[in-house]
N, C-alpha and C positions, 0 to 999 in steps of 0.2 A: 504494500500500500504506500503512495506517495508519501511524503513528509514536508513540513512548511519549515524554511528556514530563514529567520529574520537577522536582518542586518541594522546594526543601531547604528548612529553616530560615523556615519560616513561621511567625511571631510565633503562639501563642494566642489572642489577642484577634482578629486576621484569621482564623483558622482556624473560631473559634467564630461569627464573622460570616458567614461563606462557610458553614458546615452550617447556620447558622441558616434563612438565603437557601434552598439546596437544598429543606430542610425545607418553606418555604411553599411551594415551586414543588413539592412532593411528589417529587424527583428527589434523585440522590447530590451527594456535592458533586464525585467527577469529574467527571458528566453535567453540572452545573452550570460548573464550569472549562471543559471543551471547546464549550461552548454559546457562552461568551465569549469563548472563542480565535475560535470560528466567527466571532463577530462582531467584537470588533476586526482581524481579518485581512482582513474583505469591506468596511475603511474605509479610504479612502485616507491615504496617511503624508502629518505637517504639509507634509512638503515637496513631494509631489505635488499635491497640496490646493493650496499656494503656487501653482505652477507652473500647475495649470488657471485658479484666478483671475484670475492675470495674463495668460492668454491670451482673458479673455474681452474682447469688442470692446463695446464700447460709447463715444459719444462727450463724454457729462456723465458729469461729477464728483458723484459723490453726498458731500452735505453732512448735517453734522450734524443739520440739519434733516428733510432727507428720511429718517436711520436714526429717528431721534423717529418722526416721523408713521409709519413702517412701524410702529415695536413698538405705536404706540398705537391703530394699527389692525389689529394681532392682537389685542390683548389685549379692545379691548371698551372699551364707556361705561364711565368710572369709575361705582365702587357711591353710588349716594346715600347723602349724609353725614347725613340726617336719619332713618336706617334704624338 
């Protein structure tokens, strides 16, 4: 069964950011608020998160190097500088 959850004392300037958001998304800012309950709730908590990590097996050490070359190979050739 649903549940009602109330929000007190929401600064203005968050308020007017949150119907601003709604507004693009053509939605209320309820509709907007429970969209993002939905979603932070379907994320596992830091400390779950922790816990699957360190149970993952692997037998290297990944080094600073190896986190480099992963982002640099998501990201793509740098833009040429004479552009």
């Amino acid at each position: 069964m649903p549940k009602t959850i109330q929000i007190r004392d929401v600064d203005d300037e968050v308020y007017k950011v949150l119907a601003a958001r709604a507004s693009e998304a053509g939605i209320s800012v309820p509709e907007l608020l429970r969209a993002e309950a939905a979603r932070i709730a379907a994320r596992p908590s830091a400390r779950e998160w922790l816990e699957r990590t360190r149970r993952r097996t692997g037998s290297t050490e990944i080094t600073r190097r190896d986190v480099i070359a992963a982002l640099d190979e998501r990201r793509g050739p740098w833009p040429d500088a004479g552009s």
